[in-house]
Residue, then its C-alpha position, 0 to 999 in steps of 0.5 A: x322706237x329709238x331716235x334716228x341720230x344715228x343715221x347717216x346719209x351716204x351719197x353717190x354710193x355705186x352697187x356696195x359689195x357687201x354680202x349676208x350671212x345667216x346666224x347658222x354660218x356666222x359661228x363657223x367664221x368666227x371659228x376660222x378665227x378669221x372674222x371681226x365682228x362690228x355692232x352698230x348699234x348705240x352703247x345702250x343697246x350694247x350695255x345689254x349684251x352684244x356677240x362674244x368679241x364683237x367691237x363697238x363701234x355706233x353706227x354714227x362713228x362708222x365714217x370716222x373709225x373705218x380706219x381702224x378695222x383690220x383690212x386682212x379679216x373678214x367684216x361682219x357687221x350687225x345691229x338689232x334685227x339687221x336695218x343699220x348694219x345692213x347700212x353699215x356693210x354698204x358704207x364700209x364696202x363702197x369705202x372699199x373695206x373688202x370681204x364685207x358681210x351683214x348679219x342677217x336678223x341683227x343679234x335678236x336672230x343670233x339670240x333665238x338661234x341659241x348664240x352666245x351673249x356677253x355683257 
């Protein structure tokens, strides 16, 4: 198990609007064209393979480069197996980031359904 120093805390959060995604709909909204997808995780889980076009961004960070997501697209945030992005969405949705979703499993679900790897 890793450290948790990539944890935050967030405080007074109201009921975050954020919703799930399965990896069975993710490919449909990347195929929109119009889904950015966020990883979470830490550069060394990245440095091993992380979704096609997905932009890195450690959980840690999330606070300070909220800004510079593109507020016009669809978030879909994922981690490992979906405990910190899950964080992640409800952050950015009390932020008011909206049309925010978590991946559900993390990229290991997206791996065992067949999904796309990129170095």
């Amino acid at each position: 198990m890793g450290m948790n120093n990539d944890f935050f805390e967030v405080e007074n959060v109201e009921v975050a609007e954020f919703k799930n995604i399965t990896v069975t709909e993710l490919p449909n909204l990347i195929a929109s064209g119009k889904a950015q997808l966020v990883d979470v995780r830490t550069d060394a889980e990245i440095a091993r393979g992380r979704i096609k076009g997905a932009i890195c961004l450690p959980l840690h960070l999330l606070p300070l480069r909220l800004q510079d997501l593109d507020t016009k697209k669809t978030t879909v945030f994922y981690c490992q197996v979906g405990g910190r992005s899950a964080q992640a969405a409800a952050f950015a949705a009390a932020q008011g980031l909206g049309d925010v979703y978590n991946l559900q499993g993390g990229i290991m679900a997206w791996a065992q359904s067949g999904g796309e790897i990129v170095a």
